[in-house]
N, C-alpha and C positions, 0 to 999 in steps of 0.2 A: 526549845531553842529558836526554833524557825520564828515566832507573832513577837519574840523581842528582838533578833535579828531584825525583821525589816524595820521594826520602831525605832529602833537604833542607827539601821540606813539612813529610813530616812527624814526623822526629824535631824540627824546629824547633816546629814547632808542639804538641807535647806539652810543653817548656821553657815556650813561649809562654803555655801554656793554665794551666799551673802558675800561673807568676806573674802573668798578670793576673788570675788567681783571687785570689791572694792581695793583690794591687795592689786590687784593687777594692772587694775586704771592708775594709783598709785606709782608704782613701779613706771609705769608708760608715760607717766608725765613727771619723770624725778623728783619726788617726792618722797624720798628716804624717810625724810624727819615724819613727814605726818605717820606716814607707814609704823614705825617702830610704835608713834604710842596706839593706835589700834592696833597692836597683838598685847599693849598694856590692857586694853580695852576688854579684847577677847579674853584673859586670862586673868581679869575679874570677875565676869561673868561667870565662866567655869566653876571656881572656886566658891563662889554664891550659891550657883546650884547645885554642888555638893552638898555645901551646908545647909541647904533646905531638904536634902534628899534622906541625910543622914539626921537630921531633925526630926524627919516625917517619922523614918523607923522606928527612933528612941520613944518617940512619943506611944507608938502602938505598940508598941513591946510593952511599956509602962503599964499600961490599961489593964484591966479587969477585961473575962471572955466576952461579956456578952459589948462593953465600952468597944471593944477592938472591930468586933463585927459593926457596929455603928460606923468607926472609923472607916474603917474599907470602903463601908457602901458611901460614904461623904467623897472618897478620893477616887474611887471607881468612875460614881456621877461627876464629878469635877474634871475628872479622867476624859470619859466619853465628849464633853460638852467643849472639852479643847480641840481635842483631834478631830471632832465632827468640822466643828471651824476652821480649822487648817485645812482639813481637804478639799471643805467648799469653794477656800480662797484659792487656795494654789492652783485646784482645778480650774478658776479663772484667769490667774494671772501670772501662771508659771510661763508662757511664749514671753508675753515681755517685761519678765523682772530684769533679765541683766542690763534692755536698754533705761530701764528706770530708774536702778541703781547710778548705772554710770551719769545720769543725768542728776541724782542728788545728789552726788560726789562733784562733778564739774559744779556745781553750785555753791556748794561748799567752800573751795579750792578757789573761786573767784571772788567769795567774798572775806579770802582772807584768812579766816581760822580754821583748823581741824579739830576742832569741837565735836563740829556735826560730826562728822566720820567717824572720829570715835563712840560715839554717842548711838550712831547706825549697828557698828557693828558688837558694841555693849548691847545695848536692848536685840538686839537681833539672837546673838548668844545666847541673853538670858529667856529669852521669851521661848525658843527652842530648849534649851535646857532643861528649863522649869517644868516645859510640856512631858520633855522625858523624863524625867524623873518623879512627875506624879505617872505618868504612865507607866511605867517601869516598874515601881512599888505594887501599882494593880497587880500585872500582871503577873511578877515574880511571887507575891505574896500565894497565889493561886496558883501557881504551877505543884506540876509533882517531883521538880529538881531544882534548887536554887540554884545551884551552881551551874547549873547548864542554860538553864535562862540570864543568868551575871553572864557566861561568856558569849552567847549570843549577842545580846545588847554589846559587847566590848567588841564583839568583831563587826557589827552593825556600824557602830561608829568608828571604828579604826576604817574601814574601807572607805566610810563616807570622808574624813580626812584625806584621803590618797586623792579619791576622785575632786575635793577640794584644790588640793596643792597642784593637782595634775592643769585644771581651768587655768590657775593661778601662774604655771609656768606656761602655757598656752598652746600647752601641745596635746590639749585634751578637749574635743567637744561632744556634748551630750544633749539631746533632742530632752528637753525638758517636760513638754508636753506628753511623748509617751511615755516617758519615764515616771512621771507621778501621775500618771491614770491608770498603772498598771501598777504602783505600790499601792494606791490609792483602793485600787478595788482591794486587794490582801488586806490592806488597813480597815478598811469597812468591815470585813469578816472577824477582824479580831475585837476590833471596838462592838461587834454584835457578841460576841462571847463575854466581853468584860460586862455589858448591860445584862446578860444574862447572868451572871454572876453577881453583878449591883441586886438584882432582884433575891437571889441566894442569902447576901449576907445581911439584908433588908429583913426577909424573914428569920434569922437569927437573932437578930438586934432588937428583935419582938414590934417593928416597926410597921410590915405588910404580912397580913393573916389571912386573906384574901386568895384566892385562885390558888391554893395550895394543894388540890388535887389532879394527882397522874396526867400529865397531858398523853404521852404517847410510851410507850417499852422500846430504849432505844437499845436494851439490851444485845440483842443480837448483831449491831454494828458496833456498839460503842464497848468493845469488850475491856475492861481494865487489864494492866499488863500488854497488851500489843501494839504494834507501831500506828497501826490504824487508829487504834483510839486514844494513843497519842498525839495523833495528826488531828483528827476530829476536835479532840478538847483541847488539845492545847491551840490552834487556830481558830477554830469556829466556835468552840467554848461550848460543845454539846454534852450532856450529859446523859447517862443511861438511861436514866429513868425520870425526864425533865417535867415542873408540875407546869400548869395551867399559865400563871404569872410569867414563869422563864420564858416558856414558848410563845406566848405571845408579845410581848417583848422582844424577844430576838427578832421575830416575823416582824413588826412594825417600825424597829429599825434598819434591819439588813435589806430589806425588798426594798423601798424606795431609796437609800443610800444607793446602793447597787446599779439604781436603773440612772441615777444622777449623774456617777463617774461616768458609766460606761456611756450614756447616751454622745453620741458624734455631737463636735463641734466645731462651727466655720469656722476656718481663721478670718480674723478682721483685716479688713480692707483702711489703707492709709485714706482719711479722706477726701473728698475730690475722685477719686478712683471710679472707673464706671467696676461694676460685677463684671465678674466672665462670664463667656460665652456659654451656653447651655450644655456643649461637649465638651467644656474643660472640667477636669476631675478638681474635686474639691478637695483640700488639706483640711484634714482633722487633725485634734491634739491628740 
């Protein structure tokens, strides 16, 4: 429950964060009218990436055993290769998205149509969306509960909603910086478990033969049946007895992902600004 909980946080919550940015400058400058058709917006999105989530399933149910494991490891890799990009970005420009929205929004709005804006928070939904629901498919497919991984993700996103509407009525603020450097690293660990898993169903799909011997006996931590080694695999994606391929893999993406988020970052200076003084403490995200 926990590695689709926070993917549900918080890829919902970057959708969420969009549009009640945009909901809320809206609202501040009365603009009713545009307002109504962006949640027409948002709730095409949505329904799109249903239909692509409930697509994916149909299609890997359909298949042949060994056709399914090709699949997986195509949405796995496709999987990681989003959410690495996601957090690369947001890592940089999560301090000033709300002032960048509100400035594509006033743009909008003086030249007249609400196109854009709908348009902003369409592809913003769908681009989110899309993200979780091929992630979402990974990771569920490869759980030991579906049903507890579906409510996870559902309360992932149902919170990230609240803390959307909460921006949106304005009596909610959220330091955005810390907030996605600390999903961010939990997301790094789970996107190293799906890579290690991509590697899994790689060698099923008869695709990598390669490095298929024992790397380490994680038996004695990773025991099947306990909370622990439901913690372990279902977040970190470790397995008992992980071969040569998996473990290096995980090692060559979790270590430098890891060192990316976590590493401190200045905040930027408006320019013209002299630096501060050598005894002022510096703001990281």
């Amino acid at each position: 429950m926990i590695p689709t909980l926070v993917i549900g946080l918080r890829e919902g919550l970057e959708a969420s964060l969009i549009v009640g940015i945009i909901a809320a400058f809206l609202a501040g400058a009365g603009r009713r009218d545009a307002l109504r058709q962006v949640w027409i917006g948002v709730v095409a999105a949505v329904l799109l990436c249903l239909a692509i989530g409930i697509g994916l399933i149909t299609l890997s149910r359909e298949l042949p055993q060994r056709q399914q494991e090709g699949l997986e490891t195509v949405i796995g890799a496709f999987a990681v290769v989003m959410v690495t990009f996601m957090i690369l970005w947001m890592n940089r420009h999560a301090r000033g998205m709300k002032k960048e929205l509100e400035g594509q929004a006033a743009h909008a709005l003086a030249q007249g149509s609400a196109r854009a804006l709908v348009a902003m928070a369409f592809l913003a939904v769908l681009r989110e969306g899309f993200e979780t629901a091929v992630f979402l498919i990974s990771v569920i497919q490869n759980s030991t509960s579906v049903t507890s991984g579906t409510t996870g993700a559902l309360i992932g996103i149902l919170i990230a909603v609240v803390i959307g509407y909460g921006i949106y009525r304005g009596g909610l603020r959220l330091n955005l910086g810390r907030f996605f450097k600390v999903t961010g690293l939990v997301l790094v660990l789970v996107a190293a478990g799906l890579v290690m898993t991509v590697m899994h169903t790689a060698h099923e799909a008869g695709w990598l033969n390669a490095g298929q011997a024992q790397a380490v006996d994680l038996g004695w931590l990773v025991r099947p049946g306990t909370v622990v080694s439901s913690l372990l695999t279902g977040v970190l994606g470790l397995q008992p007895q992980p071969v040569v391929a998996e473990a290096v893999a995980w090692l060559v993406y979790a270590l430098p992902m890891l060192a990316y988020v976590a590493w401190p970052r200045r905040a930027a200076r408006p320019a013209g600004k002299p630096a501060p003084a050598a005894a002022e403490t510096t703001e990281h995200a």
